[in-house]
Each structure stands twice: as C-alpha cells, then as structure tokens.
C-alpha positions in Angstrom: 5.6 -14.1 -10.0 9.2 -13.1 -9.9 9.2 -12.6 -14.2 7.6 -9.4 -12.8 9.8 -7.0 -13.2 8.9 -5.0 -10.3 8.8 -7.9 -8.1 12.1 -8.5 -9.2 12.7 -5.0 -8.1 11.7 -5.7 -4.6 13.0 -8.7 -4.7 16.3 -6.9 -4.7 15.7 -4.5 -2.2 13.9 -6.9 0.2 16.8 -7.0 2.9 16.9 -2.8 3.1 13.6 -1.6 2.4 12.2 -1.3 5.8 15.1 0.3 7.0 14.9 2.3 3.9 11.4 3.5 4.5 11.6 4.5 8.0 14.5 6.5 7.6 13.6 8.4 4.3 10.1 8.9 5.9 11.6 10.0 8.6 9.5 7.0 10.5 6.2 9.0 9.6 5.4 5.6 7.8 4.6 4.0 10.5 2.4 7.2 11.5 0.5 6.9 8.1 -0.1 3.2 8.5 -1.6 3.6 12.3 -4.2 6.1 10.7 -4.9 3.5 7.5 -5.3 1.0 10.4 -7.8 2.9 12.8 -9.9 4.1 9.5 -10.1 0.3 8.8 -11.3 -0.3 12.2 -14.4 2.1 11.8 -16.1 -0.5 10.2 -15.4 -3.3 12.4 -14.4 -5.8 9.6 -14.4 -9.7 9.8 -12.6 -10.2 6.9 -9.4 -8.1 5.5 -7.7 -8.2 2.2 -4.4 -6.1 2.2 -2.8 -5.9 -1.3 1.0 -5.3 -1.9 1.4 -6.6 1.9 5.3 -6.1 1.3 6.9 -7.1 4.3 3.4 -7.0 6.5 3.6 -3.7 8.4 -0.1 -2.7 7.2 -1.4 -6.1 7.9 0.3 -5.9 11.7 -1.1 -2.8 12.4 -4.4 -3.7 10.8 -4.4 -6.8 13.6 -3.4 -4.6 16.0 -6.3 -2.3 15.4 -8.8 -5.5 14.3 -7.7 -8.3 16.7 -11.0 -10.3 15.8 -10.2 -9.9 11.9 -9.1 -12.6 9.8 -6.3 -10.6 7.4 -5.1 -12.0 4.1 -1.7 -10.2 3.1 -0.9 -11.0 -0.6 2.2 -9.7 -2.3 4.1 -10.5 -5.4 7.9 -10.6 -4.1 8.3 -13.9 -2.6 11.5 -11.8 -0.9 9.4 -9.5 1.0 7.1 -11.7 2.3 9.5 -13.9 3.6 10.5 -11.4 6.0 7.2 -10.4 6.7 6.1 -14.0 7.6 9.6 -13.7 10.0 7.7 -10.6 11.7 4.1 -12.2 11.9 5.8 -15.1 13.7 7.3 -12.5 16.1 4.5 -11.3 17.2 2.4 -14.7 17.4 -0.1 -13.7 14.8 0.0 -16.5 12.4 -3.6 -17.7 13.2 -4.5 -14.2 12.1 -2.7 -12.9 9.6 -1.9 -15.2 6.5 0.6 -14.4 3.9 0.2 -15.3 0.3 1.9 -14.7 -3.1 0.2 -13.2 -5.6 -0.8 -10.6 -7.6 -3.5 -8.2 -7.6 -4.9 -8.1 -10.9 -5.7 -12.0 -10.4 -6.9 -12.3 -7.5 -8.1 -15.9 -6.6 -11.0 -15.3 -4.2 -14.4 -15.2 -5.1 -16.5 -12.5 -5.6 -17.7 -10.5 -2.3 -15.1 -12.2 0.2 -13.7 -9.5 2.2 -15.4 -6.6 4.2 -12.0 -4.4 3.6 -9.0 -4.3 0.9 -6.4 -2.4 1.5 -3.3 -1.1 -0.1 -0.3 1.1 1.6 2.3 2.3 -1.1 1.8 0.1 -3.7 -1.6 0.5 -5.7 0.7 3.0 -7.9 3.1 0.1 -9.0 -0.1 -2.4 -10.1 1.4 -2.9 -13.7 -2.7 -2.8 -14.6 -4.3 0.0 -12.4 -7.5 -0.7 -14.1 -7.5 -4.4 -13.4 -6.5 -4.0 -10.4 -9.0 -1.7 -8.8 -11.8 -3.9 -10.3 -10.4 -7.0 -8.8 -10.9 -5.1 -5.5 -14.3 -4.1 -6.3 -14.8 -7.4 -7.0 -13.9 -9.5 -3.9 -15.2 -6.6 -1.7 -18.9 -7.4 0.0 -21.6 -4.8 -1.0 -21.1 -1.7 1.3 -17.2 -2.9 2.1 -14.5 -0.5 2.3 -11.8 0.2 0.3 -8.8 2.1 2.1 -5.9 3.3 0.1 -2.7 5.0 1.6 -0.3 6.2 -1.3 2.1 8.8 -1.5 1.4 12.2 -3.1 2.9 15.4 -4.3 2.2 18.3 -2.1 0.9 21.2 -3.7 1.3 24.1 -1.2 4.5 26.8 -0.8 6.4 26.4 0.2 6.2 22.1 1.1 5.9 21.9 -2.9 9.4 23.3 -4.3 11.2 21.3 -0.6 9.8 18.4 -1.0 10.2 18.0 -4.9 13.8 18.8 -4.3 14.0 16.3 -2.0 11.9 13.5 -3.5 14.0 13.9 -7.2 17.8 14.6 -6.1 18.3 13.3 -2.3 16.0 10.4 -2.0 17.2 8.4 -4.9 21.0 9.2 -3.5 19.9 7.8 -0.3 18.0 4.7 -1.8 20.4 3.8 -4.1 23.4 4.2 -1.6 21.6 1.9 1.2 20.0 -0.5 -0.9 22.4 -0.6 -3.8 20.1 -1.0 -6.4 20.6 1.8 -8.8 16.7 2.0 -10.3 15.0 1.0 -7.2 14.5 4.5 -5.9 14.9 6.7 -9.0 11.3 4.3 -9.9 10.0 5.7 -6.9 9.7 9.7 -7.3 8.4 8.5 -11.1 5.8 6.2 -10.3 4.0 8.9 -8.0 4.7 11.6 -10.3 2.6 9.7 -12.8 0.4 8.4 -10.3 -3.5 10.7 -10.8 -3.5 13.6 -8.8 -6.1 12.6 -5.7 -9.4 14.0 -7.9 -8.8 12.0 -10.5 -8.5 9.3 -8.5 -11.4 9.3 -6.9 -12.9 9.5 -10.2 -11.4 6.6 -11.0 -12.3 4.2 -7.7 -16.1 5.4 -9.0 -15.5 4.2 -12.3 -14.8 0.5 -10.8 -17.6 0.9 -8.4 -15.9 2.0 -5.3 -18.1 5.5 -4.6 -18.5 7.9 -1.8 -14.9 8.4 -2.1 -12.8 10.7 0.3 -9.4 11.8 0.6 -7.5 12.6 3.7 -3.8 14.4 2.9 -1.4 13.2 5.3 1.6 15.3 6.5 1.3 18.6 4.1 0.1 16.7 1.5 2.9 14.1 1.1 0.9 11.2 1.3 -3.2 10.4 1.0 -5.6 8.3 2.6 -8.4 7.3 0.2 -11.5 6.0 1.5 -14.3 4.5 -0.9 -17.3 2.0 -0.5 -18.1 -0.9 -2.8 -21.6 0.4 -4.7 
C-alpha cells in the first residue's frame, strides 16, 4: 500500500494532520462529520463501511451516532491508521469499530455487505474515481446509502474570491509550515479544484448506480454532503 504515492503523502503528514485539519477548518470538521454521522443514522444501519477512514474521526462519530453498528474503517496509510486504532482504543470501541488497510478500488468484501459506505475528504484523492465509486456500489445492499462529505468551492460573493484567497495562498503556508511537507497541502487546494462541481457529481454516483442523489452545501458552500442510494 505505501508505493502509493499519496499514501505516502499521508504517510508523512500522519503525526500533524489532525491538528492540521482542526485548525485550518477552524474545527468546523468536526461540525461537518457530526452531520455526515446523523445523516447516516437516518437509516439505522447494521453494517458500515467508511472509506479513507484516516485517522478514524468519521468512523467515531459514526459509532457515536450508530452504537449498534458494526463499522469497518479501511484506509491506505498504515501511518494514519495507527493513530486512529490509538483513538478507537481510547474510547473502548474496538469491538465496534475495526480498522483495516486497504484501498478502495479493491475492496475485498463481497458484493452487497454493507447497508452504508462512507467517505469524509477523501473520495477526491481515489487515484481511480471511477473504480472506486463502483466498488462502493458494489458492496452496498440494494437500497443502502452512500454518504459523501468532500470539500467544495463556494460559488457565492463574496465567500467565493475569500475563500479562494485563502484556500490557494494561506492554507498551503500553513500546511506546509506545521506539517513540513512541502506538497502535502499545495495537493490539497488542486485536488478539489479538479474535483466535479457537485452536479456533475451526482451525475456521476448515477452512472455507478448510486441514484436519488442529493447534495447538502455545508458552511457557504465550502464543503458538501452527498447523499445517494444503491439502485
């Protein structure tokens, strides 16, 4: 897993980046990931799969919000989830959450398995978006959910021009002082840039299957909550 070059990239960054994301979000993460969380719940799921797990704050708040679900967090930086399994441990919820490597365009589970997949900030940085989003379809039962929390560009005056200038020249500053890791967080403002704008998106979760799509914006825009069922 770590020949990936952008597990290798979080890898690197592993011992900052939770530090790293509250502070450039302002702690509006953990806001964003509540809401993931409770949307989740709606359903009532038995079984949840949460993809690019990182360092397992979706999959603690997804326990906190589904304490009778079984939750498989998978991630491909052996780095981050060590120190997620350190914070599942804190919180005594190793019989329900389990952490695994791996990656999500290979996912070994077999078709149907989970009532939810989710993904917080990392469906963007699947090296094969296509495959990816069909290996969700895939392992999802017929009617489950797939909920998708990513960031997004705001499109609005004046949040638009602020937040560009912010998310281009300051944030990579930031991420690259704190983390010392000169790409880590220039990849970040150019992986959502060339991540689809939320319609196309949607058009996209269809194409694998995933339909009745929604799509929540988040705090002016600057992140979305997508919501589709598995035809």
């Amino acid at each position: 897993m770590s020949a990936s070059p952008i597990a290798g990239m979080f890898d690197r960054i592993s011992p900052k980046y939770d530090a790293l994301n509250h502070l450039l979000s302002l702690n509006i993460d953990k806001v964003w990931r509540r809401k993931t969380a409770k949307s989740v719940a709606k359903s009532q799921p038995k079984t949840i799969l949460d993809l690019a797990t990182g360092t397992a704050d979706l999959a603690l708040a997804l326990a906190n919000q589904n304490p009778k679900a079984h939750i498989i967090g998978m991630d491909i930086s052996e780095k981050m989830l060590e120190i997620g399994q350190k914070k599942v441990k804190k919180q005594d919820l190793g019989k329900q959450i389990e952490l695994r490597l791996g990656d999500a365009a290979h996912l070994p589970f077999e078709d149907g398995s989970f009532d939810a997949v989710t993904v917080a900030f990392g469906v963007r940085n699947f090296e094969d978006l296509d495959k990816g989003l069909s290996e969700i379809s895939r392992v999802l039962t017929p009617s489950g959910q797939a909920v998708i929390l990513e960031f997004s560009m705001p499109e609005r005056f004046p949040v638009k021009q602020l937040y560009r200038f912010y998310f281009k020249r300051l944030l990579p500053r930031i991420g690259k002082t704190v983390s010392k890791d000169s790409s880590a967080y220039a990849y970040l403002p150019a992986s959502v840039e060339r991540f689809p704008r939320p319609k196309a998106f949607l058009e996209l979760l269809a194409q694998h299957g995933l339909i009745h799509g929604t799509v929540r914006p988040l705090t002016f825009g600057i992140a979305t909550l997508y919501c589709a069922e598995r035809q």
